[in-house]
C-alpha positions in Angstrom: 9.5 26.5 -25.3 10.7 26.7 -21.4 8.3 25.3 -18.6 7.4 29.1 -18.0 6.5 29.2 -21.2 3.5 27.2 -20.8 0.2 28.6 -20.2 -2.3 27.6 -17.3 -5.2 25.9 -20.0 -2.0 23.9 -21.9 -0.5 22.7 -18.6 -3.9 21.4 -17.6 -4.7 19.7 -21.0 -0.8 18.2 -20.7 -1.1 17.1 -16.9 -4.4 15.2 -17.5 -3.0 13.5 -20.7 -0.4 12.7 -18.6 -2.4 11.2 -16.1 -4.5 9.7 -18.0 -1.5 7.5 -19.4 -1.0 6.2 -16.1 -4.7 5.4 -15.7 -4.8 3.7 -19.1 -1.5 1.2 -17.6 -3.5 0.2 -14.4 -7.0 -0.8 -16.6 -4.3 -2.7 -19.4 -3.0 -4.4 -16.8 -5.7 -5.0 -14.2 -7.8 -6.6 -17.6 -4.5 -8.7 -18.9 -4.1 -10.1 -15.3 -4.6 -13.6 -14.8 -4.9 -14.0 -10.7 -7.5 -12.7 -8.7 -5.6 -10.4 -6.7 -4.6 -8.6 -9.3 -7.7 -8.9 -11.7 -10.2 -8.4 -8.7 -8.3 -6.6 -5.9 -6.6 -4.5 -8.2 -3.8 -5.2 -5.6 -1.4 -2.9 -8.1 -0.1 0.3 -9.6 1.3 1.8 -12.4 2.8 5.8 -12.7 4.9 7.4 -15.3 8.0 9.3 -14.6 10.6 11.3 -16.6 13.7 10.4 -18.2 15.6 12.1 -14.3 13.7 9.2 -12.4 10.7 11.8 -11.3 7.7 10.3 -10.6 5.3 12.8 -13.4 1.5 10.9 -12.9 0.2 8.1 -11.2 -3.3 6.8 -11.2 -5.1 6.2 -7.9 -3.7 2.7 -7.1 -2.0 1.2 -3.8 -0.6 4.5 -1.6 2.1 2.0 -0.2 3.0 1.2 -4.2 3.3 4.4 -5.6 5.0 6.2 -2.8 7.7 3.9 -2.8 8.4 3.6 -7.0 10.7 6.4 -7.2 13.4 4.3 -5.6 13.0 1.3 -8.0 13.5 3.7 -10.7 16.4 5.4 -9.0 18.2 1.2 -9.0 17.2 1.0 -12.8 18.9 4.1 -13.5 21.9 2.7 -12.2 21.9 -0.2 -14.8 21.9 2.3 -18.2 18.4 1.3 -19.3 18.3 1.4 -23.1 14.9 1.1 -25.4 13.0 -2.4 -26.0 14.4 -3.0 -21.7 12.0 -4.0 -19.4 13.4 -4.2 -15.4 12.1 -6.4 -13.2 12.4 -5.7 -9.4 11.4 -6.8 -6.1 14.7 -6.5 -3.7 13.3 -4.3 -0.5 16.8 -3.2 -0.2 17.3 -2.2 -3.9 14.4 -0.6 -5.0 11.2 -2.7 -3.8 9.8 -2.2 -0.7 8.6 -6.5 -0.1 9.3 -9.2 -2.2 5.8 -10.5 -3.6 5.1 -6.9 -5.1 7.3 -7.3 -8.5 8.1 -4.4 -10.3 8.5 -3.6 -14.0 10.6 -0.7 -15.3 10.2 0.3 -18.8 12.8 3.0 -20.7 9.7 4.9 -22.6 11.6 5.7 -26.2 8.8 6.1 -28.8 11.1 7.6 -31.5 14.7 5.4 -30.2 15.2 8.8 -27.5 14.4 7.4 -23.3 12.3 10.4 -22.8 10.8 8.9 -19.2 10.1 5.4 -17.8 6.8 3.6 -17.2 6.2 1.5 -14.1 3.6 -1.0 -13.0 4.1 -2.9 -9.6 1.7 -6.0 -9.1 1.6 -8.2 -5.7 2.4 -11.4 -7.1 0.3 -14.0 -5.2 3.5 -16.5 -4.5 7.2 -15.6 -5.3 8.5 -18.9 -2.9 9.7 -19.1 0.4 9.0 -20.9 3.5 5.0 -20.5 3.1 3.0 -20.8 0.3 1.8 -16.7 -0.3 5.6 -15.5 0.3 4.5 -14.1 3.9 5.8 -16.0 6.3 4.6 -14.7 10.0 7.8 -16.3 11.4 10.3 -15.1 9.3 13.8 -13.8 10.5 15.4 -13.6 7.5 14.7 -12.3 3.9 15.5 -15.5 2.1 13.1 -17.4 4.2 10.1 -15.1 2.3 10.8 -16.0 -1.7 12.9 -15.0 -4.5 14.7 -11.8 -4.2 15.4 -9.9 -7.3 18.0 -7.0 -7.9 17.1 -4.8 -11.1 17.9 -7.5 -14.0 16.8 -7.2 -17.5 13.2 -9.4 -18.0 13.5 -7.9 -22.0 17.1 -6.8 -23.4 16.4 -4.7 -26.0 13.1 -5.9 -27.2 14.4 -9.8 -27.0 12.6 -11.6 -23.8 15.5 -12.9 -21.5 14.2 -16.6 -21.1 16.7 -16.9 -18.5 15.5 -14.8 -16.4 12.1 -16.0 -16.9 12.7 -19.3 -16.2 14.6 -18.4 -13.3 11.6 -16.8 -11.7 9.2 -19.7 -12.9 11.4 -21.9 -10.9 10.9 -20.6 -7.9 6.9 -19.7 -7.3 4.6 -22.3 -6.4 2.0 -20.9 -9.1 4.2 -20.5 -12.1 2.1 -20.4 -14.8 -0.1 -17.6 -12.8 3.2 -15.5 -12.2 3.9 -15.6 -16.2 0.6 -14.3 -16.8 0.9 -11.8 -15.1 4.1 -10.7 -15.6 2.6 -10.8 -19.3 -0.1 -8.1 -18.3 2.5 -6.2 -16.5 4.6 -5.8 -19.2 1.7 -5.2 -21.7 0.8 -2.0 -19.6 4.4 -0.5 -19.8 4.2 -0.9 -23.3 0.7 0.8 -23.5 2.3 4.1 -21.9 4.8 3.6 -24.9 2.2 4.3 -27.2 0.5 6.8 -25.3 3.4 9.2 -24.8 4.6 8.3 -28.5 1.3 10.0 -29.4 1.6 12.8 -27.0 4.4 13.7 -28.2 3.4 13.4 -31.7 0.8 15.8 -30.7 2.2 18.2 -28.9 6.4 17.8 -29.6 9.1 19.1 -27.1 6.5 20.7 -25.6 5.1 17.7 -23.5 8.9 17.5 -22.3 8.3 21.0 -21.1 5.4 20.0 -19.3 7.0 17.2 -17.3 8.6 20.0 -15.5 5.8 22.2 -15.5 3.2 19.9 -13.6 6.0 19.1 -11.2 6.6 22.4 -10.5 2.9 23.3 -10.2 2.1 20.4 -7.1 5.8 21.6 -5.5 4.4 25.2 -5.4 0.9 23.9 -4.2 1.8 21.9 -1.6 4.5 24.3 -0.4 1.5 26.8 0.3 -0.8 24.4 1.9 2.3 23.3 4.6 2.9 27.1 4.9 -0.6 27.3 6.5 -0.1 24.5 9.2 0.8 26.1 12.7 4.9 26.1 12.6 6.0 23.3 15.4 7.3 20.1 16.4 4.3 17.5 17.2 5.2 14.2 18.0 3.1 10.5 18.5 4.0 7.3 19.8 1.9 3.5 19.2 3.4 0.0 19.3 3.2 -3.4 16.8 1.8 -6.4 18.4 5.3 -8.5 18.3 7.4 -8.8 15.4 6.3 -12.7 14.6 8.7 -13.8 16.4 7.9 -12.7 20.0 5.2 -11.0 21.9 6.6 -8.1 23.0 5.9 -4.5 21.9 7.9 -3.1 19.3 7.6 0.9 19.6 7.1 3.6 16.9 8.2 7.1 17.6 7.1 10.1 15.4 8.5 13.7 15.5 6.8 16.1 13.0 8.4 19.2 12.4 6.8 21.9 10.4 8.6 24.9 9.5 7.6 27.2 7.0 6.3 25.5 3.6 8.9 22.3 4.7 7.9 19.3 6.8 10.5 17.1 8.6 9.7 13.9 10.0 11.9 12.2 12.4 11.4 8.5 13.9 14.3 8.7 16.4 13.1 6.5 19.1 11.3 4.2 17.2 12.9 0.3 17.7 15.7 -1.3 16.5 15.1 -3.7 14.0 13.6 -6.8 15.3 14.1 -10.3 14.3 10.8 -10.5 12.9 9.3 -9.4 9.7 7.8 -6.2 10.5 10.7 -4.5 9.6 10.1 -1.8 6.8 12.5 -0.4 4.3 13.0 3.3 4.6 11.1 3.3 0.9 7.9 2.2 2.7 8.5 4.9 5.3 8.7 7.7 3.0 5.5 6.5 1.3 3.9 6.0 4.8 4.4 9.7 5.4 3.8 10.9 2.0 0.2 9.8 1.8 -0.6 11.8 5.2 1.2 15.1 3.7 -1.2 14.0 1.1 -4.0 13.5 3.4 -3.6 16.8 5.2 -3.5 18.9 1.8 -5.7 19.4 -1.1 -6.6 16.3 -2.8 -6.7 18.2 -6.1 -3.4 19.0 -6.3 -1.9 16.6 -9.0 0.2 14.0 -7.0 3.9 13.7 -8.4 7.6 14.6 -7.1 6.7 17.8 -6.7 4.6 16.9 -3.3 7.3 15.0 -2.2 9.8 17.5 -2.7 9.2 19.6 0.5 9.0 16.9 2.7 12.2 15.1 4.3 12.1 11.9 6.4 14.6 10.0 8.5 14.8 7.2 10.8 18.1 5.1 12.5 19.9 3.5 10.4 19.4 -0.4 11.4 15.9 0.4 13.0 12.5 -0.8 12.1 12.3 1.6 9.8 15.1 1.2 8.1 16.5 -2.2 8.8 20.0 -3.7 7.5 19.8 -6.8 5.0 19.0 -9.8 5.7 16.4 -8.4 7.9 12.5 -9.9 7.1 10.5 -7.5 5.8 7.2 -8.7 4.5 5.5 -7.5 7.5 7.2 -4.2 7.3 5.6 -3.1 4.0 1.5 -4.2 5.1 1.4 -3.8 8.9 4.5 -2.1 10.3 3.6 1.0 7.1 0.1 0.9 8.8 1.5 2.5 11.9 4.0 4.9 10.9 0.2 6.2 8.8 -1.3 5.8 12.4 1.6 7.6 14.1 2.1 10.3 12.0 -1.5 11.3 11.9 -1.8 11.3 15.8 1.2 14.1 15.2 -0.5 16.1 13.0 -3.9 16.0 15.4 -1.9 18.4 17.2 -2.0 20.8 14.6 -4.6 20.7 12.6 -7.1 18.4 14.6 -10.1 19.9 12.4 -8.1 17.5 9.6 -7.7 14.3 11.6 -10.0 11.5 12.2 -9.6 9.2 14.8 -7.4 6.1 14.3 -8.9 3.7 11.5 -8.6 0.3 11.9 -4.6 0.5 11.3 -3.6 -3.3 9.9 -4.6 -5.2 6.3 -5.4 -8.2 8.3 -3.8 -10.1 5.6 -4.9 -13.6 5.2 -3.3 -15.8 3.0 -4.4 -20.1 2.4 -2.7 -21.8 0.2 -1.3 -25.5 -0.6 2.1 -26.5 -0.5 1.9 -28.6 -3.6 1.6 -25.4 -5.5 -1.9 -25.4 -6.9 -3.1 -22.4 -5.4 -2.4 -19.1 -3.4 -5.0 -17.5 -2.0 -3.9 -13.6 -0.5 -6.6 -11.0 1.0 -6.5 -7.8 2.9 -9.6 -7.4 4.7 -11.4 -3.9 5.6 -12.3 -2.5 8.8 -13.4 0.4 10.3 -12.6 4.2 8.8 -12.0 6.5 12.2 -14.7 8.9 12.9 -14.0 12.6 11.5 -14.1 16.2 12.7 -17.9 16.3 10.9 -18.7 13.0 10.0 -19.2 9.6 10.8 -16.2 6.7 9.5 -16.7 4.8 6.8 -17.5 1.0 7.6 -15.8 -2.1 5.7 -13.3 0.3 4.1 -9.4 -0.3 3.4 -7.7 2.3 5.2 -4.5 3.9 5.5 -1.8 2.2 3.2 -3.9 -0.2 1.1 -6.3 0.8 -1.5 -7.4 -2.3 -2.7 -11.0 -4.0 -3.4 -12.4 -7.2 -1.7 -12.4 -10.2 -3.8 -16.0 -11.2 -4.6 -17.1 -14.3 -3.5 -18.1 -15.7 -6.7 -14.5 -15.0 -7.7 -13.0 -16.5 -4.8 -15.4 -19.5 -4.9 -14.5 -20.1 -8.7 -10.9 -19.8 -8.1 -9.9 -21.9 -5.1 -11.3 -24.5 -3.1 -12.3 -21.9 -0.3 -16.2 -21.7 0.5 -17.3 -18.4 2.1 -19.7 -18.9 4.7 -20.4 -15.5 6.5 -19.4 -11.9 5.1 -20.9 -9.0 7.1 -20.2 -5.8 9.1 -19.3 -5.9 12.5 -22.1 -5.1 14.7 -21.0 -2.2 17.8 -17.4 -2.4 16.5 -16.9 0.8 15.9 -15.8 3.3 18.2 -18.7 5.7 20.1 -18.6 9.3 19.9 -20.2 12.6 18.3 -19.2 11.0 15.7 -19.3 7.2 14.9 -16.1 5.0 13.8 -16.8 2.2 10.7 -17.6 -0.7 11.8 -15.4 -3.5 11.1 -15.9 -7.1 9.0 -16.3 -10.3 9.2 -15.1 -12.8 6.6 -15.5 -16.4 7.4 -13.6 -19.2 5.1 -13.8 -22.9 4.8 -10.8 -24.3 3.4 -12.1 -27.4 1.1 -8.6 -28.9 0.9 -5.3 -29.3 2.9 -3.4 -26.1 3.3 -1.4 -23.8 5.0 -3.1 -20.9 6.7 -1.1 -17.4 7.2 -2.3 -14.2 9.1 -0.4 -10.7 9.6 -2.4 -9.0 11.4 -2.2 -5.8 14.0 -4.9 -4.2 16.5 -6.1 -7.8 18.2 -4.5 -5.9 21.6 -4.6 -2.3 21.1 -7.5 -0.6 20.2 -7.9 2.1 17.1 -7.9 5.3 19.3 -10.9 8.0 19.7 -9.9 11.6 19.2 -11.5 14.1 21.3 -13.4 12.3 23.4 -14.5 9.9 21.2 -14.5 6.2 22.4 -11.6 3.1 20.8 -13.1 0.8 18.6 -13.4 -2.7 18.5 -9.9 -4.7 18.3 -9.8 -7.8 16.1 -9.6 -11.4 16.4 -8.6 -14.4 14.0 -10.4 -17.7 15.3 -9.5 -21.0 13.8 -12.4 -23.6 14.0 -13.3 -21.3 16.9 -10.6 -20.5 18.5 -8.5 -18.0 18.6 -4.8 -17.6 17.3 -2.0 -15.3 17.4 -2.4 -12.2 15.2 0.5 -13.7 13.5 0.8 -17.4 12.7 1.1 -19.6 9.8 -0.9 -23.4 10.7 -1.2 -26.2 8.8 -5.1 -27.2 8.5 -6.7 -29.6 7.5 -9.9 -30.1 4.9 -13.0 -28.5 6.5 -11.3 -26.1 8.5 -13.3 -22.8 9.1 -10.6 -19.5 9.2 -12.3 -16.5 10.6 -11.2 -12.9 10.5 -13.0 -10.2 12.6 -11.6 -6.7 11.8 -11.2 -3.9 13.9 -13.5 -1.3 14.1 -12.5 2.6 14.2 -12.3 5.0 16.8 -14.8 7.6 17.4 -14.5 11.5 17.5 -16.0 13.7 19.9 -17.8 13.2 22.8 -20.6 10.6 22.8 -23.1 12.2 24.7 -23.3 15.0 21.7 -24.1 12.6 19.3 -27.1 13.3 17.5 -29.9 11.2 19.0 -31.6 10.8 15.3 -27.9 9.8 14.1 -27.9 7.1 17.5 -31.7 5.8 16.5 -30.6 5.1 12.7 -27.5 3.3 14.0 -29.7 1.0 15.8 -32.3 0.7 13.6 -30.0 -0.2 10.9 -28.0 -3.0 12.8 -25.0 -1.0 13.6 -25.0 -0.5 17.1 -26.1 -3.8 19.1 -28.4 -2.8 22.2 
């Protein structure tokens, strides 16, 4: 049976089994985690892809993850994966995209044939370096943020390489947290083993026919909805807050082209790599842009290759966005991926601004506390403010843009390092006015009950999350140590009793605020939202 051959009701029934293998990886490994930001933020993702390297279904994980994976896959390719291998990979200039998110690469061969690959990526709360958390704010090189790993077998044909185990355990100050979940990792590739083993039990050569079929399908659909945007070249510009290293501005330039059913996004103009760590590989790029094609299109079209496949992306080689080794590039993946999202967007407002919302909050505010004796790593993004939309207020205290993940709950946090919170609430008047109101950001203050080192990446502590249409900036951030503030990037050595505080930005508003709905304005500040 050809992919034509398919009907509509058995590609559906295929493409959800599909998807539903992927789903199945991310709850196998989410459960069979041992740290918290993998067991409670769910900082991870997992997808399945066919025996070509094409990514086939995902489940709804981390947007900078998943966009990204093909590329890991492309590096494992490379190395002729046979059945019983399991890849490990986290080198962002081989197939990872920073090196605390580890990826796994599985050959899926149920009956001793590689029909397709399962994947799970997992930020790994410490992989070494200079810090403890692996995110150094001061970075200039790539060996200064933890152990870098090409695509090397973990498992050689079903027989664990200890080796390369140990290896690893070597270098992380939380070994013993790293095997674990490594473990879970590996359990969820073997899980989409089974799965597909009993797909295809099921269903035979036709659920090989259906990898090309669903790909197909979301090609086709996406093609039509970029063949409805207004032909035309729209372009954005923002800046990053220093590189880590220095102060200055480091620009981001966006040219989006549509033509026809084909987009073509350009970042000529954008800055040459800097000697920070806010470089991104080109592998975060592409994902950056493919979650707004995403955005701008229907959500129910079923996200593999196929969107991807009508979209093209470049940038300079050696820029930001595509830096030259040993560039530092922790940054690049959580902050710098934020505002190629932010950028992008702004381009598209051109076109369809009935689609856009005003700029969300546009940084993770990562926080990371941890001890350099290796007893614990603490890592966090924080939300902020969702920008207000065409009909409807932001959200407030969401993740935005290139993150997906959850907060970790307090009792969690409290159980699991000697961190006491002491205030977590919205940010009152943070977000931005307008017709229609941005999120309001957070505040999450820490008291650090031990000796540690304190790390923050952070973004939009000088410029604001833009209004659209009218609609007013919202609030910019602030980190405060004790009480006072600090850079949006540093890394400080602090002392038991030390109170870390992170205020996250609010988003902008849309429209202008003197059409606001006056009912809308009372309930804002009757409810606490908007300070008078």
């Amino acid at each position: 049976m050809s992919d034509a051959d398919l009907d509509p009701v058995t590609l559906e029934i295929l493409r959800n089994q599909l998807e539903s293998v992927a789903a199945e990886m991310g709850h196998v490994l989410i459960r069979g985690a041992y740290s918290p930001n993998i067991k409670e933020r769910q900082d991870c993702s997992t997808a399945l892809f066919d025996a070509d390297g094409r990514m086939v279904a995902q489940a709804e994980h981390i947007p900078v993850h998943l966009g990204a994976m093909p590329d890991a896959v492309a590096v494992v390719l490379e190395k002729d994966p046979k059945p019983g291998d399991v890849f490990v990979v986290n080198d962002p200039f081989a197939g990872g995209t920073h090196l605390p998110d580890v990826t796994l690469v599985s050959p899926v061969a149920p009956d001793g044939e590689v029909v397709g690959f399962a994947v799970s990526r997992a930020h790994h709360a410490d992989v070494g370096g200079s810090a403890p958390g692996s995110m150094p704010p001061g970075a200039r090189e790539i060996y200064e943020e933890g152990l870098r790993l090409p695509a090397v077998r973990l498992v050689d044909g079903g027989e664990p390489n200890e080796a390369v185990r140990d290896l690893i355990l070597a270098n992380v100050r939380t070994p013993s947290e790293r095997e674990a979940d490594l473990r879970a990792q590996r359990a969820a590739n073997a899980r989409a083993e089974e799965r597909v083993g009993e797909l295809l039990d099921e269903h035979g050569e036709t659920l090989l026919d259906a990898f090309d079929a669903v790909i197909d399908y979301s090609r086709e659909r996406v093609e039509a909805e970029i063949a409805d945007l207004p032909d035309g070249t729209y372009r954005a510009a923002d800046v990053l807050e220093g590189d880590g290293v220095t102060d200055a501005d480091v620009p981001v330039e966006v040219a989006v082209t549509v033509d026809g059913a084909a987009i073509d996004v350009d970042f000529a103009g954008t800055s040459d790599q800097v000697d920070g760590n806010l470089n991104a590989p080109f592998s975060v790029a592409k994902s950056a842009v493919y979650f707004v094609v995403r955005a701008v299109t229907d959500p129910e079209i079923p996200p593999n290759h196929g969107c991807y496949e009508p979209v093209s992306v470049s940038a300079p080689e050696g820029s930001l966005l595509d830096p030259r080794p040993p560039a530092a590039v922790v940054g690049g993946n959580v902050e710098t991926s934020q505002r190629v999202t932010d950028v992008t967007l702004a381009a598209l407002a051109e076109a369809v601004p009935e689609e856009i919302p005003a700029g969300g909050q546009g940084t993770m505010n990562n926080l990371i506390v941890g001890d350099r004796a290796g007893e614990f790593t603490y890592y966090e993004t924080i939300a902020g403010g969702f920008g207000g939309r065409p009909s409807k207020d932001g959200m407030d205290g969401v993740q935005v843009g290139m993150t997906n993940t959850l907060n970790t709950p307090v009792e969690a946090l409290e159980t699991a390092y000697p961190l006491r919170v002491e205030r977590y609430a919205l940010r009152p008047s943070s977000g931005g006015d307008g017709r229609y109101r941005g999120g309001l950001g957070l505040e999450r203050t820490v008291t650090v009950e031990t000796d540690a080192t304190v790390s923050l990446l952070t973004e939009r502590r000088r410029t604001a999350p833009r209004g659209l249409a009218g609609g007013e900036d919202g609030a910019m951030g602030k980190n405060l140590i004790d009480g006072e503030p600090v850079p949006a990037k540093a890394s400080v050595d602090v002392p038991a009793g030390t109170t870390v505080s992170i205020l996250t930005p609010g988003g902008g508003g849309h429209g202008d605020p003197a059409e606001r709905d006056p009912d809308a304005a009372e309930r804002d500040r009757r409810d606490g939202k908007v300070e008078d």
